[in-house]
Short mmCIF file of the C-alpha atoms (twelve columns), coordinates in Angstrom:
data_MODEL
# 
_entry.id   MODEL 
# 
loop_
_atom_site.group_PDB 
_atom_site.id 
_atom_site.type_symbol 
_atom_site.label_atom_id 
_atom_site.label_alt_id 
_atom_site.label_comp_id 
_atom_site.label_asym_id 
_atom_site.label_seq_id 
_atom_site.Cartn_x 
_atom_site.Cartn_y 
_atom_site.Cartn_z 
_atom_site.pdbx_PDB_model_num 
ATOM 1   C CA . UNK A 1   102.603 70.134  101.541 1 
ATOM 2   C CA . UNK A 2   99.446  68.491  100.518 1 
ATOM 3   C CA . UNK A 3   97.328  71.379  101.371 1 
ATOM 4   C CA . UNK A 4   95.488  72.935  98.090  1 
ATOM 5   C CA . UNK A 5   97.105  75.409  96.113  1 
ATOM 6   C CA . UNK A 6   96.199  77.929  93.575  1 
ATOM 7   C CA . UNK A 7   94.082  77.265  91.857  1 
ATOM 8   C CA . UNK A 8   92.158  74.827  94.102  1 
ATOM 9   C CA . UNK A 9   89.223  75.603  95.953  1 
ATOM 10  C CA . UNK A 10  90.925  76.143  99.631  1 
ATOM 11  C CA . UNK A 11  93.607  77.533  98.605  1 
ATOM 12  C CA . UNK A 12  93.595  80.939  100.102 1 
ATOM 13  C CA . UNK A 13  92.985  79.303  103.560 1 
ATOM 14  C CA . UNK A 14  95.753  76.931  102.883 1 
ATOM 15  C CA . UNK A 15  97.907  79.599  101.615 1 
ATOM 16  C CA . UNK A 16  97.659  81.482  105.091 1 
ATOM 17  C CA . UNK A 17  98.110  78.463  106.988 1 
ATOM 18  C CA . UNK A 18  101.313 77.980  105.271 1 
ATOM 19  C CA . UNK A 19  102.499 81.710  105.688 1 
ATOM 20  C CA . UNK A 20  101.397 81.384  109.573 1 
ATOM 21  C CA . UNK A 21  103.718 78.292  109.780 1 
ATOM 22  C CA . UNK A 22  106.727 79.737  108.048 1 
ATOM 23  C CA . UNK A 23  106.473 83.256  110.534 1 
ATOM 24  C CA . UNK A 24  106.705 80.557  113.271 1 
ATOM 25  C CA . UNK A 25  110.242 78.935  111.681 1 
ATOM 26  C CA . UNK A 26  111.249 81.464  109.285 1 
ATOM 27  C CA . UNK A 27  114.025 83.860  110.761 1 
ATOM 28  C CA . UNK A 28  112.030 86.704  109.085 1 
ATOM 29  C CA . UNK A 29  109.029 86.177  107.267 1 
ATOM 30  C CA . UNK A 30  107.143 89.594  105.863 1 
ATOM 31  C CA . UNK A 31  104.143 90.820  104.949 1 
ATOM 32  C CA . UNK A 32  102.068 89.756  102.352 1 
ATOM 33  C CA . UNK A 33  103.910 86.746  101.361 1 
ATOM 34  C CA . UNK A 34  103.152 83.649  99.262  1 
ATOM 35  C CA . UNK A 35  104.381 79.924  100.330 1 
ATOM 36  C CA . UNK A 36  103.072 77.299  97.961  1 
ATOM 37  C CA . UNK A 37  102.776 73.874  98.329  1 
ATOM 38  C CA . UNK A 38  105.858 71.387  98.495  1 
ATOM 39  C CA . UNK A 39  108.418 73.291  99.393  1 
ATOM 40  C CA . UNK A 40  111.822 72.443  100.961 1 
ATOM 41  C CA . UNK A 41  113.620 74.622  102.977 1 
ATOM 42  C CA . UNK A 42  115.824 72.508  105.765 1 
ATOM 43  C CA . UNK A 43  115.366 74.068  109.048 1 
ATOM 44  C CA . UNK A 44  114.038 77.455  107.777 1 
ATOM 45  C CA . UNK A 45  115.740 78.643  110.961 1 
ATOM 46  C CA . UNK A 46  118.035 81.123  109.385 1 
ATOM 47  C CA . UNK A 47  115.541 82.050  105.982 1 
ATOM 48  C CA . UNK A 48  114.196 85.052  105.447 1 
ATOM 49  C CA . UNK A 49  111.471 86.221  103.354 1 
ATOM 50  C CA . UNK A 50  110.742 89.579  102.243 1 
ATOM 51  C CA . UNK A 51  107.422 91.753  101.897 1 
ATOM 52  C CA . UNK A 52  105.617 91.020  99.017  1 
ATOM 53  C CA . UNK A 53  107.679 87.785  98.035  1 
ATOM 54  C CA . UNK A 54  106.738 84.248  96.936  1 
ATOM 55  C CA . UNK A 55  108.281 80.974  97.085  1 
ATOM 56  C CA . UNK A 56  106.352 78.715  94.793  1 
ATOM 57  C CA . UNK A 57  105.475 75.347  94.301  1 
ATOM 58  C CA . UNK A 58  108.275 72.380  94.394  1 
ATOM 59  C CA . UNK A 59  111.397 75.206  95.340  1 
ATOM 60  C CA . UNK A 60  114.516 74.271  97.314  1 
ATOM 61  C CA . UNK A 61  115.508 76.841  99.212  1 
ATOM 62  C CA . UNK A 62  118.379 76.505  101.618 1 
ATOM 63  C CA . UNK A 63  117.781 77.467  105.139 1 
ATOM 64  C CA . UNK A 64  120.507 80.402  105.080 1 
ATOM 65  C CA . UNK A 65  119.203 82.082  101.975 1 
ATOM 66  C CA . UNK A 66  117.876 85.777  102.330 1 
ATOM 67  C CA . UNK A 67  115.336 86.739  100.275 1 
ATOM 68  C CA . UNK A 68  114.239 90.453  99.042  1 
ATOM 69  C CA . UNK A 69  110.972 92.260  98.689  1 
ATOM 70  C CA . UNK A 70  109.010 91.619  95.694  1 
ATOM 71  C CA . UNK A 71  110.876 88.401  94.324  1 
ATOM 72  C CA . UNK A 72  108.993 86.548  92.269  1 
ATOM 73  C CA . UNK A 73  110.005 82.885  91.854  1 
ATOM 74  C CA . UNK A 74  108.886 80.103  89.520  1 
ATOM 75  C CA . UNK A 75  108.167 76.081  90.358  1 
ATOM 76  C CA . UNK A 76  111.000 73.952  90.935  1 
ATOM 77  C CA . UNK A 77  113.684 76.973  91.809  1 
ATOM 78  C CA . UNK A 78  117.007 74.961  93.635  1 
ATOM 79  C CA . UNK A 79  119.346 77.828  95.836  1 
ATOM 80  C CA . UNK A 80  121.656 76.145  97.144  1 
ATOM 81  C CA . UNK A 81  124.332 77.374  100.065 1 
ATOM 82  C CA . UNK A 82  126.298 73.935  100.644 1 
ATOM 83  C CA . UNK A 83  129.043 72.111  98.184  1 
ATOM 84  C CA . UNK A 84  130.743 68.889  98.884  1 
ATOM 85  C CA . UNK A 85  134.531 69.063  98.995  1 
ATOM 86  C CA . UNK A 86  136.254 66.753  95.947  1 
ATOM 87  C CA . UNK A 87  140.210 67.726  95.467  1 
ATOM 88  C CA . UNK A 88  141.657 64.602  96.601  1 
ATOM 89  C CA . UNK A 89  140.588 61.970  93.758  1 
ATOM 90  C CA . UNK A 90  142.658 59.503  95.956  1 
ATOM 91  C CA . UNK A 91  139.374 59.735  98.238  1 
ATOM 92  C CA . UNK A 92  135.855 59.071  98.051  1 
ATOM 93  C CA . UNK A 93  134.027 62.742  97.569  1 
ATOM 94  C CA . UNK A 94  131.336 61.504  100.637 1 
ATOM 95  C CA . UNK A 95  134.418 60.969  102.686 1 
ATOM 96  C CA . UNK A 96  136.259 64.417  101.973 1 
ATOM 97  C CA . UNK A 97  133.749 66.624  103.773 1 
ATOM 98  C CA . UNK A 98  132.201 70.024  102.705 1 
ATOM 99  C CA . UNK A 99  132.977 73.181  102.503 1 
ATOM 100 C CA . UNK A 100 131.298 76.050  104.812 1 
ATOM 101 C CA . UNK A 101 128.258 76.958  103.952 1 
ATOM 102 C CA . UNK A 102 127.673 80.114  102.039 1 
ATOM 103 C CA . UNK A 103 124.435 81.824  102.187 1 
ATOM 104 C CA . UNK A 104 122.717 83.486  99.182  1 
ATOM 105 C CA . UNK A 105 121.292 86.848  98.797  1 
ATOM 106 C CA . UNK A 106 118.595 87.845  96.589  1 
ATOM 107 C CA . UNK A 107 117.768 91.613  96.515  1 
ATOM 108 C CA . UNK A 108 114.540 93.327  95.953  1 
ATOM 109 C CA . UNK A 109 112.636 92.787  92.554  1 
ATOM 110 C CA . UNK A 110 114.118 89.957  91.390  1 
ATOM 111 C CA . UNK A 111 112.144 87.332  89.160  1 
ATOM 112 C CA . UNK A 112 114.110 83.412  89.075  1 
ATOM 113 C CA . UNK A 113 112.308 81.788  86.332  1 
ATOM 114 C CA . UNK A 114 111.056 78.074  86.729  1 
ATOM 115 C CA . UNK A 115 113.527 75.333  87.769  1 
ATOM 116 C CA . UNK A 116 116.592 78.232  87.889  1 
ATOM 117 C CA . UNK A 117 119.618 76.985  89.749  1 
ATOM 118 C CA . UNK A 118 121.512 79.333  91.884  1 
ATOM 119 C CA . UNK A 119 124.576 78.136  93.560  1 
ATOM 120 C CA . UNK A 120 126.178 78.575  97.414  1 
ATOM 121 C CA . UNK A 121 127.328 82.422  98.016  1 
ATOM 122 C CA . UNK A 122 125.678 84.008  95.033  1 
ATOM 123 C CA . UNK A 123 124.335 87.412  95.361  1 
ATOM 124 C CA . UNK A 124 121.403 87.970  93.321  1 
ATOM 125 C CA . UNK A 125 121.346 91.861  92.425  1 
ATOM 126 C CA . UNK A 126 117.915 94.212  92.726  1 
ATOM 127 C CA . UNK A 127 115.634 94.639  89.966  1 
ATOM 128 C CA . UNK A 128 117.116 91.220  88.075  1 
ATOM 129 C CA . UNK A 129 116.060 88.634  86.005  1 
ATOM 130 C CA . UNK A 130 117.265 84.807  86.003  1 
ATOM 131 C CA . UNK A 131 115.836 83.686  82.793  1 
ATOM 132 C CA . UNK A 132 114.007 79.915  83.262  1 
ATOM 133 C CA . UNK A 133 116.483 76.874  83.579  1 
ATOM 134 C CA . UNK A 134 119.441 78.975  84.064  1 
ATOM 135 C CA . UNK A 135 122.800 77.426  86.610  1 
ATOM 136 C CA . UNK A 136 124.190 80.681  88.656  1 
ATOM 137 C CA . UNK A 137 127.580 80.276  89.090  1 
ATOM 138 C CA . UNK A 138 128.080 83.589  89.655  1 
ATOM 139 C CA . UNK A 139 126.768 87.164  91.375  1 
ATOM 140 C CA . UNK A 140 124.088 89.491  89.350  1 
ATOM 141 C CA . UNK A 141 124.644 92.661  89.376  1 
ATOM 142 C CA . UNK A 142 121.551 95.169  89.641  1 
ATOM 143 C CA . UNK A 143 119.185 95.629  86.986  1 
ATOM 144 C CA . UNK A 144 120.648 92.255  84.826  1 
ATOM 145 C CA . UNK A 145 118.767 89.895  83.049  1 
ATOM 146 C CA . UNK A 146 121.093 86.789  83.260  1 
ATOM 147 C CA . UNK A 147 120.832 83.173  81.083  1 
ATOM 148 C CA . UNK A 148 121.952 79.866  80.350  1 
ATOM 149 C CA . UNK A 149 124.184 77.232  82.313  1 
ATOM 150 C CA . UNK A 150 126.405 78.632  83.266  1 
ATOM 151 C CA . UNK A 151 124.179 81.860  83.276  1 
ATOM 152 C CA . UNK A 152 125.538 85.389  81.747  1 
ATOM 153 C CA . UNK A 153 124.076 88.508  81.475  1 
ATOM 154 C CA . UNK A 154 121.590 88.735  78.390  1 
ATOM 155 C CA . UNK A 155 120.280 92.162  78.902  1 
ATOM 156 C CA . UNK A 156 119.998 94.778  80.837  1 
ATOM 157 C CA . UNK A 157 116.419 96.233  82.378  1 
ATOM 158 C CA . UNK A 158 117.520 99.670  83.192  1 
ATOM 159 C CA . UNK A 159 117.098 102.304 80.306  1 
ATOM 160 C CA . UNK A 160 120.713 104.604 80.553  1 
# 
């Protein structure tokens, strides 16, 4: 965590240190990828982490997620693949449990702009775009550019 990071002096060597670590805990961890500094990612025994992706500084990632090639993700990025159960108001929400956890998918070529949200069992489509601050509630579907809490699609990338 404390190790330097872009654009310190050091960084590269950190940055490979941290990429070694994560190939060691990771469930897949490709080629050519960037880890940043202060990241959070449970266990990291069930991530993976395509070729050509980047996690970057301050993300949470949960440790089911799957990550694509060539995602591109800002600071601060939260996905999230655990809830808290909260149906019986005559009980405390800590006592009532959680749900099962759902992993979540990103596909390939997908940037999540800085401090994006994206909640348990979401599938990120390829070649999308979560605009910066957005809450996904629900999938993307290829080629989307998606904004806004909760987000909705805002454009689309592909020319028809």
């Amino acid at each position: 965590n404390r190790l330097p990071d872009t654009p310190m002096p050091g960084s590269y060597i950190s940055g490979r240190f941290r990429k070694w670590l994560c190939s060691r805990i990771f469930k897949n961890c490709g080629k050519d990828v960037r880890i940043h500094s202060s990241i959070d990612f449970g266990t990291g025994v069930d991530l993976e982490l395509g070729d050509h992706s980047s996690i970057n500084k301050k993300c949470w990632v949960s440790n089911d997620t799957v990550i694509g090639k060539n995602v591109m993700m800002g600071p601060e990025v939260f996905i999230l693949s655990s809830s808290h159960n909260f149906d019986n108001p005559e009980i405390p929400m800590r006592q009532q449990g959680a749900p099962s956890r759902l992993p979540v998918v990103i596909g390939d070529d997908v940037w999540i702009g800085t401090r994006s949200i994206i909640l348990r069992g979401i599938r990120v489509g390829n070649h999308s775009i979560v605009a910066a601050g957005s809450v996904v509630t629900k999938d993307v579907e290829d080629w989307s550019i998606v904004g806004g809490n909760p987000a909705k699609v805002i454009g689309i990338r592909r020319n028809k």
